[in-house]
C-alpha positions in Angstrom: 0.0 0.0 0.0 1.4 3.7 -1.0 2.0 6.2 1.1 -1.6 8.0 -1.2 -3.5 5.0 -0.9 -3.1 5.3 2.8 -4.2 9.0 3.1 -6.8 8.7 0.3 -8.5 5.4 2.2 -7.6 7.5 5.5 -8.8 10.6 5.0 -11.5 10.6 2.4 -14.6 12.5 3.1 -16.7 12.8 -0.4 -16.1 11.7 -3.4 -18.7 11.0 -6.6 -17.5 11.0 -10.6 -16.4 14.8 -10.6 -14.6 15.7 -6.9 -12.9 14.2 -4.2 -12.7 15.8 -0.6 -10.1 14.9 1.4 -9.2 15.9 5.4 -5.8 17.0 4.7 -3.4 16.0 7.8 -1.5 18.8 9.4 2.7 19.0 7.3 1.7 17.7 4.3 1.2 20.1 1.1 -1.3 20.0 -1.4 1.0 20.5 -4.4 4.1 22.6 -5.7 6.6 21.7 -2.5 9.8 21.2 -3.7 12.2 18.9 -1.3 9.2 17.3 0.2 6.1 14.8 -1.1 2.8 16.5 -1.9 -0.3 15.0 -2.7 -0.6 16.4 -6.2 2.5 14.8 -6.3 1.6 11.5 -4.5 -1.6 10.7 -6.5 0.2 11.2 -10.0 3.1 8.7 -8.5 0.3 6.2 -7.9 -1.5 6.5 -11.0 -4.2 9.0 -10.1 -4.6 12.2 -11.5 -5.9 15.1 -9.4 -6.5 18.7 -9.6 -6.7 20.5 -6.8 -9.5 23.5 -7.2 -7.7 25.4 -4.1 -4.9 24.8 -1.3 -4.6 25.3 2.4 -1.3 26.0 3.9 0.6 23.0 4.8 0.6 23.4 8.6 -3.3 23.8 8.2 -5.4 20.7 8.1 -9.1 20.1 7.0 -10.8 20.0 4.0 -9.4 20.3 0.4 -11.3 20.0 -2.8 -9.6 17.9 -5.6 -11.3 17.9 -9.4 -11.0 14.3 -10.8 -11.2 15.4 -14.5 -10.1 18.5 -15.8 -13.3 19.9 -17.5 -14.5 20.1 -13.7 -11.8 21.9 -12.8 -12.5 25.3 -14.2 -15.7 25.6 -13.5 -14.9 25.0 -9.6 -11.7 27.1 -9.9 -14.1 29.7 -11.6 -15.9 29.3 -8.0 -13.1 30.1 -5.5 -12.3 33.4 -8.1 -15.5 34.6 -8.1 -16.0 34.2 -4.1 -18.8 31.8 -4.7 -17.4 29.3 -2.4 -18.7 29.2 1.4 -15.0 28.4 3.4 -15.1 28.1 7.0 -11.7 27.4 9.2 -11.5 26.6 13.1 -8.7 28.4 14.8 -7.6 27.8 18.5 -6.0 30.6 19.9 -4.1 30.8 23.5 -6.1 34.8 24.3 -8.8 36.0 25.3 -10.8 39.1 24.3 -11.9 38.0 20.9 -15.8 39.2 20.6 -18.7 37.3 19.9 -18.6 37.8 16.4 -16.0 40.3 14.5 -14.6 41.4 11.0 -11.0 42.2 10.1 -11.2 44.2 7.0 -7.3 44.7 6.8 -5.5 45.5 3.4 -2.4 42.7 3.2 0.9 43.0 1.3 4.1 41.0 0.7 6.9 42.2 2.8 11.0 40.8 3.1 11.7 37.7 2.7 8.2 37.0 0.8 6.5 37.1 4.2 2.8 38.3 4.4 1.9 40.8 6.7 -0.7 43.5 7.0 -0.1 46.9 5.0 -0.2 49.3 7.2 1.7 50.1 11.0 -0.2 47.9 13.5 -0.4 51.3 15.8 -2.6 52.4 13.3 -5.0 50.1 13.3 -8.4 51.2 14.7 -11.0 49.1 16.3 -14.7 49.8 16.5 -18.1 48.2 17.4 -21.2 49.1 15.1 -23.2 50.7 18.1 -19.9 53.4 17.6 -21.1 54.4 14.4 -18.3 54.0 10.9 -15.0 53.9 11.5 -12.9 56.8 10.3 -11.0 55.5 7.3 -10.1 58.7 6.1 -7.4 59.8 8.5 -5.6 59.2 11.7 -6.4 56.6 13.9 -8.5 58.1 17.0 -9.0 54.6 19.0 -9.7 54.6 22.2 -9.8 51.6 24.3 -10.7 48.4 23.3 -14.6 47.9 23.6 -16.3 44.9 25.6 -16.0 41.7 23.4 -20.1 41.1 24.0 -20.5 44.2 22.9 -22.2 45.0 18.8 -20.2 42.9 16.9 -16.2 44.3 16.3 -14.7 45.9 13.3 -11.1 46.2 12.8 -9.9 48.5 10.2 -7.3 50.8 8.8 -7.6 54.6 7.6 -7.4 54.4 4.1 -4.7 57.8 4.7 -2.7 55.1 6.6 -2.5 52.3 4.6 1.2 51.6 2.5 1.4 53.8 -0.8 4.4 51.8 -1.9 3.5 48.0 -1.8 0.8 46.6 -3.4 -2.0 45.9 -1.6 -4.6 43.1 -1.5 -8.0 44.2 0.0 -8.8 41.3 2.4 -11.9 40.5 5.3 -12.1 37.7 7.3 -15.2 37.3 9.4 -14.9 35.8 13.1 -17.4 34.3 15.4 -16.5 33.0 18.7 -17.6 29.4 19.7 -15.5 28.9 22.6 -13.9 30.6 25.8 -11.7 28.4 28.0 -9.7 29.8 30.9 -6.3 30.2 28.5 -7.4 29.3 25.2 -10.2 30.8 22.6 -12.0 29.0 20.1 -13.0 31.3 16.5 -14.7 30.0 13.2 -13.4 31.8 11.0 -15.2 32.9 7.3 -12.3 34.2 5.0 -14.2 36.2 2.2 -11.1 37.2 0.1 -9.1 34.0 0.7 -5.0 35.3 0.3 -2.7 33.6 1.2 -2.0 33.1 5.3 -5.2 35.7 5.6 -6.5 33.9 8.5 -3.3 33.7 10.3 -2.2 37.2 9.3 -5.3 39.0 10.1 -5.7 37.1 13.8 -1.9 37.7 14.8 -2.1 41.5 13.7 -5.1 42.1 15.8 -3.5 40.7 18.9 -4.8 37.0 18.6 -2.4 34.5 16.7 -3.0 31.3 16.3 -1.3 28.8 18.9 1.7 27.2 17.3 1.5 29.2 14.1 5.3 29.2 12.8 4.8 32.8 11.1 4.7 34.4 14.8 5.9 31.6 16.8 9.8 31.0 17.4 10.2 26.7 17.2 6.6 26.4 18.2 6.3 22.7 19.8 2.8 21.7 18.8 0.8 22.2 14.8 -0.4 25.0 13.9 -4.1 24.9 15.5 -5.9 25.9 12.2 -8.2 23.6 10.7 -10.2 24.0 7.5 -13.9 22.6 8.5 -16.3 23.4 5.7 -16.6 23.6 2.1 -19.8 24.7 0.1 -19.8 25.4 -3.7 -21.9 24.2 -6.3 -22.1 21.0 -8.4 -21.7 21.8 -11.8 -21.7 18.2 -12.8 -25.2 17.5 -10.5 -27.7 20.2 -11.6 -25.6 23.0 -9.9 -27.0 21.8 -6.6 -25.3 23.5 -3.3 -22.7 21.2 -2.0 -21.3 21.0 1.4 -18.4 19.0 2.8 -17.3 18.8 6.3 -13.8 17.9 7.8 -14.9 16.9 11.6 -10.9 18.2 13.7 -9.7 15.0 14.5 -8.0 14.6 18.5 -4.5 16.2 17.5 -6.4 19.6 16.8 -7.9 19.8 20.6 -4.5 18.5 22.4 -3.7 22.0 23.9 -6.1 21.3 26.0 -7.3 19.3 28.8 -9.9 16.6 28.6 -12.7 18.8 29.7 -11.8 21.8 28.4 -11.8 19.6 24.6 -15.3 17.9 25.0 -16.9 21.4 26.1 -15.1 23.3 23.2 -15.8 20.2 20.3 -19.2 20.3 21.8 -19.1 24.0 20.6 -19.4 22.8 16.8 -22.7 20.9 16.8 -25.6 22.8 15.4 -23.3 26.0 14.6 -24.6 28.4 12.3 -22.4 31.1 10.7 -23.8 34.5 11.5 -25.7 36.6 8.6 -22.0 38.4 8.4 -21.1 35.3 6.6 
């Protein structure tokens, strides 16, 4: 048996004539790595063909969405493009303080070193609720403290006057809702809507709430990176166009941080979750 028969077999979670879903495991890429095995690269070595209609990082596990011919493949490419797919991550942070539900619309840009980061100073990032009224994107920041986490849902933002004239910048909003509170850790569902790359773990770290054991902002971090990709909707071409939804349920490495109780309270935290109207 191959090492992709074993994950295929493993970590299947739909497949019909047209896709296949798999739950990717956390340190394996989807394709393109260059001194290590990918899948893209694992299927073609054992005779399959795939095409992979997005990619998650490699420290991220969850769901990824193969094509199994290529005249699927643009249309669900086409999909992801156009923002017509429904993506929703799980991220475990170690802070508190995230609100109940949120939206980081942050601007992002490539820095040294090809590292992403967000494209403005992190001073000048303002934080508002919508009982506050708009944020002022037109100047200097004017924040004040930080407002109570169950208060109207958060918006963190930049004044267009402060954003970075001389990189190019990628409008980006991720949408947060909070499932779970522990006594050090935090768990978010997280919607991105613009889907760059490292958005999620960009946009959480800048506003003061990285993901535990994220290598971008973690020096030799001892445990994975705690982001997990859990749904997928899109629509089936192939099947009428019918709304599709796939579901990658985080397997015991992604709750590890955390004690026994603390896990079943916060896994408990998934069943019957509904993304907020903001997604």
């Amino acid at each position: 048996m191959t090492e992709w028969t074993t994950i295929r077999e493993e970590h299947k979670i739909f497949e019909d004539e047209a896709v296949l879903a798999l739950d990717k495991p956390v340190g394996v890429a989807v394709m393109g790595e260059r001194h290590d095995t990918d899948l893209v690269s694992m299927a073609r070595e054992a005779g399959e063909e795939l095409f992979p209609a997005h990619r998650i990082d490699k420290v991220t596990s969850g769901v990824v969405l193969f094509a199994k011919q290529l005249r699927h493949h643009g249309d669900l490419t086409r999909q992801f493009n156009r923002r017509t797919v429904d993506k929703t991550y799980l991220a475990l942070t170690r802070t508190h303080g995230i609100p109940a539900t949120a939206t980081i619309d942050l601007p992002l840009s490539v820095g040294r070193k090809n590292r992403v980061r967000i494209a403005a100073n992190r001073a000048d990032i303002v934080t508002v609720t919508a009982d506050a009224g708009p944020a002022d994107t037109t100047g200097a920041s004017t924040a004040a403290a930080a407002p109570d986490p169950e208060a109207a849902p958060w918006l963190w933002t930049v004044p267009t006057a402060k954003t970075f004239p001389h990189v190019r910048t990628y409008p980006s909003v991720t949408h947060l809702a909070r499932l779970w509170e522990g006594t050090e850790h935090t768990l978010v569902a997280a919607h991105p809507v613009s889907g760059r790359r490292h958005q999620i773990r960009v946009h959480l770290a800048w506003v003061g709430h990285p993901i535990e054991g994220d290598p971008l902002f973690e020096r030799a971090p001892t445990t994975r990176t705690f982001l997990h990709a859990w749904r997928l909707a899109f629509d089936a071409g192939w099947d009428g166009g019918r709304r599709m939804v796939v579901e990658a349920v985080p397997g015991p490495d992604f709750w590890r941080s955390l004690d026994g109780e603390d896990a079943a309270i916060a896994a408990a935290s998934l069943t019957g979750f509904n993304a907020p109207a903001t997604f």
